[in-house]
TORTI-679265 format. One line per field, with one value per residue (C-alpha): z, y, x; residue number from 1; residue in one letter. Coordinates in steps of 0.25 Angstrom, whole numbers. Layout:
N
z [Z; ...]
y [Y; ...]
x [X; ...]
nr [NUM; ...]
rest [A; ...]
END
This chain:
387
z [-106; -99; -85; -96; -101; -86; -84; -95; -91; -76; -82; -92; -80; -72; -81; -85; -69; -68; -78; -79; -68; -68; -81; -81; -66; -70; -82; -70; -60; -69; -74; -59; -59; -70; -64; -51; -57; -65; -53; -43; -32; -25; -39; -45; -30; -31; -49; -43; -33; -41; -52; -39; -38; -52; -53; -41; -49; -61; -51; -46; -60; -63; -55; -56; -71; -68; -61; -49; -50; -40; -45; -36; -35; -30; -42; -46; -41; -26; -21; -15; -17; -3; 7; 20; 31; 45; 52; 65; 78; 85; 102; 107; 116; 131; 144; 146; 134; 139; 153; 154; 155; 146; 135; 123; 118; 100; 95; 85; 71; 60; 48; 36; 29; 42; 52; 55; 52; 40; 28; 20; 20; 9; 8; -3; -9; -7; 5; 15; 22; 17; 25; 18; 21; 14; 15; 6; 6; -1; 6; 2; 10; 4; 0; -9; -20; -22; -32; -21; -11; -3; -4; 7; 9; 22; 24; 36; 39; 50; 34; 26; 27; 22; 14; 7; -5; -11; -26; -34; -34; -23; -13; -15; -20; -10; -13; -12; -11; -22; -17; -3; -8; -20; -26; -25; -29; -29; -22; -19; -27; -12; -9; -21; -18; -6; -11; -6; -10; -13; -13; -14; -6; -3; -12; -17; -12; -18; -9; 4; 5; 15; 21; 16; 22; 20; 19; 27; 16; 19; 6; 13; 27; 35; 38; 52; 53; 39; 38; 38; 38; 43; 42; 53; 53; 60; 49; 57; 49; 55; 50; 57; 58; 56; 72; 77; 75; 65; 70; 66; 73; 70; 65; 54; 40; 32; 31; 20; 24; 17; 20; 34; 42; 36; 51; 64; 73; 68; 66; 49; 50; 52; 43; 31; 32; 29; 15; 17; 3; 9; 20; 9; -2; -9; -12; -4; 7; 2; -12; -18; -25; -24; -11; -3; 12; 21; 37; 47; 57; 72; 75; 63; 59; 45; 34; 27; 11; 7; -7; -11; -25; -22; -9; 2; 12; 23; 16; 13; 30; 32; 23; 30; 44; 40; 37; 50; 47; 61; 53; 39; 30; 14; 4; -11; -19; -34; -41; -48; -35; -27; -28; -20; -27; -22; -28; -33; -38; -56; -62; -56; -46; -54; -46; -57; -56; -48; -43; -51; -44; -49; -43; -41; -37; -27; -34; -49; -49; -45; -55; -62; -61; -58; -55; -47; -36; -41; -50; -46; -42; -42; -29; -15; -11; -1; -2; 7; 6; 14; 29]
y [108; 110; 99; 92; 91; 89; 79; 70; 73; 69; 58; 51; 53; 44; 34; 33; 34; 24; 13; 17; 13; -2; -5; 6; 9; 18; 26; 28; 33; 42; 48; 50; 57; 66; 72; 74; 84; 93; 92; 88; 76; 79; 78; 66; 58; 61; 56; 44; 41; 39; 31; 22; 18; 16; 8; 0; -4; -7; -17; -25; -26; -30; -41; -47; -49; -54; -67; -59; -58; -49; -39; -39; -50; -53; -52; -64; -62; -58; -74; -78; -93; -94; -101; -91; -96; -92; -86; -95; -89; -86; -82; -70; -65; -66; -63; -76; -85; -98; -97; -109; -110; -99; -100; -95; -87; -84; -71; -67; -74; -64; -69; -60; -72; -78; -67; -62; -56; -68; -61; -73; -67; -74; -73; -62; -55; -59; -66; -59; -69; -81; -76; -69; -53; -50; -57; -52; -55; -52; -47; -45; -35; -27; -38; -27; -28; -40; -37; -30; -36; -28; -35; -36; -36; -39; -35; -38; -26; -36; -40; -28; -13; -4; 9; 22; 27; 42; 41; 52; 60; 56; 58; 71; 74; 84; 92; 82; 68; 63; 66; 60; 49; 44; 34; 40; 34; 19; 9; 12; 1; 0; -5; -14; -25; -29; -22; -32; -23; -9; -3; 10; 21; 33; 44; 54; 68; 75; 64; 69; 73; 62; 61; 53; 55; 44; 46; 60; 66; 69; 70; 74; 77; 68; 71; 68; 56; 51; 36; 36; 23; 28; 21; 20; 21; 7; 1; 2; 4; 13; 16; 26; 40; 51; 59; 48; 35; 41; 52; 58; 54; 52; 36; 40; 37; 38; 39; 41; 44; 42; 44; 41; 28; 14; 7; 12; 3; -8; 0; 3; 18; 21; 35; 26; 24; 36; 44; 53; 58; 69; 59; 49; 58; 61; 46; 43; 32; 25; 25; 11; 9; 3; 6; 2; 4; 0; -6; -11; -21; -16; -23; -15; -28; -30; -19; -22; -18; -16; -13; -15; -14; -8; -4; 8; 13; 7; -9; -4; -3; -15; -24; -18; -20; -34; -37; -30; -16; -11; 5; 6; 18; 19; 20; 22; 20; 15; 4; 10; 14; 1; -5; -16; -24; -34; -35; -47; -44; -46; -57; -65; -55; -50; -45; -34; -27; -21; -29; -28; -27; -30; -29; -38; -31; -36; -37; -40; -26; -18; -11; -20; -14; -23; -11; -1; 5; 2; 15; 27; 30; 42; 37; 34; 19; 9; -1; -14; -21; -32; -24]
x [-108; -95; -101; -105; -91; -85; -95; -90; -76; -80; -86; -75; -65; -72; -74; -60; -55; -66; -61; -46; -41; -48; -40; -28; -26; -13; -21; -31; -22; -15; -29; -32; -19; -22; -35; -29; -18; -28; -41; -34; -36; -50; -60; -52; -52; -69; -69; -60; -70; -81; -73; -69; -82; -83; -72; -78; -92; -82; -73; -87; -92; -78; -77; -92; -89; -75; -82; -78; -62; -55; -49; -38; -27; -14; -2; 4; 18; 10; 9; 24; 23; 36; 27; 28; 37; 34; 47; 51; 46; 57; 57; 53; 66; 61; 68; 77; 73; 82; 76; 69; 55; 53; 45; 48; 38; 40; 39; 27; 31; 28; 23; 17; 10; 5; 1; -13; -22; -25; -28; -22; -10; 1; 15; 18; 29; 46; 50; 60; 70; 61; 47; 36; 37; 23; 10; -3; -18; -30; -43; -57; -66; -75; -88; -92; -82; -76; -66; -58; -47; -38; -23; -14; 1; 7; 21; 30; 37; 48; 52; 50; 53; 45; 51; 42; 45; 39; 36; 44; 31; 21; 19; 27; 41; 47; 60; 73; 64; 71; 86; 82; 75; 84; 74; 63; 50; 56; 62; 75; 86; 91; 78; 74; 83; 76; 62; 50; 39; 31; 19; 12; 11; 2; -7; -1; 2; -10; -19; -16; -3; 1; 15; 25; 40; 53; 66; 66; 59; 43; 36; 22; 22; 12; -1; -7; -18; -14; -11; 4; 15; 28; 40; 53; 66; 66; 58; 45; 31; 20; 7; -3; -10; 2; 2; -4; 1; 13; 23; 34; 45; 62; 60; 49; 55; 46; 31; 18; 5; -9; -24; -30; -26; -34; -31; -29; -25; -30; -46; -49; -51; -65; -64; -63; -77; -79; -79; -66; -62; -52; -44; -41; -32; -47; -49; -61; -58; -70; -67; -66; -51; -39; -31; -18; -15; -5; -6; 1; 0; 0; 12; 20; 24; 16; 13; -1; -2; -17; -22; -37; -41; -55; -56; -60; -49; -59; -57; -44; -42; -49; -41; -29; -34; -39; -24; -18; -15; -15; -15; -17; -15; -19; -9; -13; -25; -30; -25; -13; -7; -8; 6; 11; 23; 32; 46; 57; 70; 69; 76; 89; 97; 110; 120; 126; 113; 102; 91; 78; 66; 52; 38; 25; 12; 4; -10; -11; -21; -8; 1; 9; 23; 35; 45; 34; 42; 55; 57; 51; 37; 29; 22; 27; 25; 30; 41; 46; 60; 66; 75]
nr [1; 2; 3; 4; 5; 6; 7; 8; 9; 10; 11; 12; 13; 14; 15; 16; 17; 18; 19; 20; 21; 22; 23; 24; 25; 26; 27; 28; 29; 30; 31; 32; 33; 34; 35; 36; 37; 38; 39; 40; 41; 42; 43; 44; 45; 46; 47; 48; 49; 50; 51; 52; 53; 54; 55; 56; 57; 58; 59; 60; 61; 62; 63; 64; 65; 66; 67; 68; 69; 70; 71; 72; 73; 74; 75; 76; 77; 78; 79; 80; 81; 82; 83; 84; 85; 86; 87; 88; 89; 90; 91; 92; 93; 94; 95; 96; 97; 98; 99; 100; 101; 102; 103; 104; 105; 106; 107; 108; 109; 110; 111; 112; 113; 114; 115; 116; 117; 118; 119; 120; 121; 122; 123; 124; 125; 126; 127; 128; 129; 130; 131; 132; 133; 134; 135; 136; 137; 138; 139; 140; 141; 142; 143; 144; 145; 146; 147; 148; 149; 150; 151; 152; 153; 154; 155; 156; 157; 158; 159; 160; 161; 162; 163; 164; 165; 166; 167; 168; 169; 170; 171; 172; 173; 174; 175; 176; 177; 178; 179; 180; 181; 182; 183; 184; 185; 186; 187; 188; 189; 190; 191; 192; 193; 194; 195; 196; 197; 198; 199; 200; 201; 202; 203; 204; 205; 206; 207; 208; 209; 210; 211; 212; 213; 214; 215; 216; 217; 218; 219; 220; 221; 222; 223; 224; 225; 226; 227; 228; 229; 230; 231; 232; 233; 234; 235; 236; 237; 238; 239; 240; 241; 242; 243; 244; 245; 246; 247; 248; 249; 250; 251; 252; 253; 254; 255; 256; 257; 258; 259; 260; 261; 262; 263; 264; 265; 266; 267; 268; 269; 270; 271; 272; 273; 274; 275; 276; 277; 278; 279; 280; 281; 282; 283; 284; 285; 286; 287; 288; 289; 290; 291; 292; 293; 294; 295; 296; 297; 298; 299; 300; 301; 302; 303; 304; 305; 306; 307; 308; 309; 310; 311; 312; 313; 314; 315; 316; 317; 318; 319; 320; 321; 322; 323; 324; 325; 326; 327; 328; 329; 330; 331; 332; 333; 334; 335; 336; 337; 338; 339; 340; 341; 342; 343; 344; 345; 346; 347; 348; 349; 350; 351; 352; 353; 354; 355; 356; 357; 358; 359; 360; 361; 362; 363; 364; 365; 366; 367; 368; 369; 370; 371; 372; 373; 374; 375; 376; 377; 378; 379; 380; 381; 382; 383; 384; 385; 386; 387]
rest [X; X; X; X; X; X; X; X; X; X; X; X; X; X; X; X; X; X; X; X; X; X; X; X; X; X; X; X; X; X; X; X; X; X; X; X; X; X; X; X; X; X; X; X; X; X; X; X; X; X; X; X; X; X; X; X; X; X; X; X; X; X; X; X; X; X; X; X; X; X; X; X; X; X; X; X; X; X; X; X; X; X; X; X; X; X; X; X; X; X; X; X; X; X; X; X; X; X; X; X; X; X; X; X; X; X; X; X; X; X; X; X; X; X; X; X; X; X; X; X; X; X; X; X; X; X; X; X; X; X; X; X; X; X; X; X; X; X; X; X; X; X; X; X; X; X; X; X; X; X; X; X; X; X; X; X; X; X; X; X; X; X; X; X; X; X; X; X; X; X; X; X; X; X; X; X; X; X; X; X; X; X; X; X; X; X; X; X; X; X; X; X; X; X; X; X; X; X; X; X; X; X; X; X; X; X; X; X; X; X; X; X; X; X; X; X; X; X; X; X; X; X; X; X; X; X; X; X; X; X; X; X; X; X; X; X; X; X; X; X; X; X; X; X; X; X; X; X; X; X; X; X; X; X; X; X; X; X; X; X; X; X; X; X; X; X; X; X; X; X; X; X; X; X; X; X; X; X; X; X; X; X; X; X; X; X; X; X; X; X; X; X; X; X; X; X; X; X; X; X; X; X; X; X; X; X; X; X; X; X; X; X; X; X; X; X; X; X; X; X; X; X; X; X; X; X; X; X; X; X; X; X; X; X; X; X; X; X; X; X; X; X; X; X; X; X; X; X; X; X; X; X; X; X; X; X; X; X; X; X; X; X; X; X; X; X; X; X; X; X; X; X; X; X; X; X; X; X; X; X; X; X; X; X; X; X; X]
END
């Protein structure tokens, strides 16, 4: 009698972890959350595997009957109807440039809309001195379920800085965080007058304890091998293996860690191929479900934004590496926590009052909240303003 009853109980939970979270992804991810805090992370990571696959079959039924409509899709506000200007080359500096004879030889012209690989890359997002600073893409690579895409977000980093933020509980909340980081959680009002864009960050602590230091205060300390971006006090973005590729040294700023690399020098990971429940914060790597990364080109000059709305972390690489990423890491997973928001300035600017900001996601699928990011936050994220 008493399986009996724990057997219905197993039962209903996975039908509503199942089917929640395709109509109500926030009532899913706070039912998740709920589980976690009275059987902890391990069995609920196993029930959500299984509803995953659930929710797979559910998706593929979904979109046959739906005369095959994606179920993922740039937003509305996502298209920047600027046509893209290329900057003017200008002369790479030489020995004596007036000698004549010389030739003169033009630097690389950068270009975030027009630059390889061709992903059909569009402009995207606000405009910094008049050039595009963001280009996204839509890709489709997994022949097997076609109501999936991973989108992508180029960003060019010669344009944009990129700041990290904790939330005001994940990743963890150490003693005097909230005196040395003032706006904790959000992006600073400093910030949000030249605020371009945000988007999520890591798991939380109970998912592996991965590092995450800024501001001089480390939150998690880091842990070697685990996919890490680090930022510099030049403004310099790395991404790599911490001990290896990442160190600690005097210029680090700031850093946040999460799971095992995607891409590695340009070559997806090949231990994503293979079931790993314990390396992956107890989310299976091959577990179908929405999923974010983040890359890098090997020059450093581009940062790549991923998120697939049914995807493996092994497709998850391979969209990232089709797009550039030289190293790639995972961020966060499931639909309620994939965020990616560009941001305008609200209504005509008034000089007797503080600037209002307000956000545009980058898929229609995302959240639908203007003014994510902007007040405070329980988890930690990414944010990109104009130098």
């Amino acid at each position: 009698m008493v399986f009996s009853g724990i057997l219905t109980i197993l039962v209903a939970l996975l039908l509503l972890l199942t089917l929640v979270p395709v109509f109500s992804p926030s009532t899913g991810a706070n039912m998740a959350d709920m589980l976690r805090s009275v059987v902890g992370p391990g069995p609920v990571a196993l029930l959500e595997s299984v509803s995953y696959k659930f929710q797979d079959v559910f998706n593929q039924v979904r979109y046959q009957v739906s005369g095959d409509q994606s179920q993922i899709a740039f937003s509305d506000h996502s298209q920047d109807p600027i046509a893209p200007t290329p900057a003017p080359p200008t002369p790479a500096p030489g020995n004596d440039q007036n000698a004549p004879g010389t030739p003169v030889v033009p630097a690389k012209v950068f270009n975030v809309v027009l630059d390889g690989p061709p992903v059909g890359w569009q402009a995207y997002g606000p405009y910094v001195d008049g050039f595009p600073a963001m280009a996204h893409a839509l890709e489709m690579l997994d022949a097997q379920r076609s109501y999936t895409a991973i989108a992508l977000v180029r960003i060019d980093l010669s344009r944009l800085q990129l700041h990290m933020m904790p939330g005001i509980v994940e990743p963890a909340h150490p003693s005097g965080i909230a005196k040395a980081i003032p706006d904790l959680g959000m992006v600073p009002p400093a910030d949000q007058s030249h605020l371009v864009a945000a988007f999520n960050g890591g798991f939380k602590q109970v998912h592996g304890y991965y590092g995450m230091m800024t501001d001089g205060v480390t939150l998690l300390p880091p842990k070697p091998g685990i996919a890490t971006v680090a930022l510099y006090q030049d403004g310099r973005v790395q991404i790599g293996a911490w001990g290896t590729d990442i160190v600690q040294t005097p210029d680090l700023v700031a850093f946040r860690q999460n799971c095992p690399p995607l891409v590695e020098a340009g070559q997806v990971n090949p231990d994503l191929y293979q079931d790993n429940r314990a390396a992956w914060g107890t989310t299976g790597n091959s577990d179908i479900t929405w999923r974010t990364g983040l890359g890098i080109t090997q020059d450093g000059r581009y940062l790549i934004y991923a998120v697939g709305n049914g995807t493996s972390a092994a497709t998850l690489a391979e969209g990232l590496k089709e797009a550039g990423a030289y190293m790639a890491m995972q961020l966060d997973i499931n639909q309620y926590y994939a965020h990616f928001y560009t941001y305008q300035a609200e209504g005509a600017p008034n000089a007797s009052a503080a600037i209002q900001m307000t956000g545009n996601r980058l898929v229609a699928e995302m959240v639908n909240n203007p003014h994510l990011y902007l007040t405070p936050y329980p988890r930690d994220f990414f944010y990109l303003t104009t130098h």
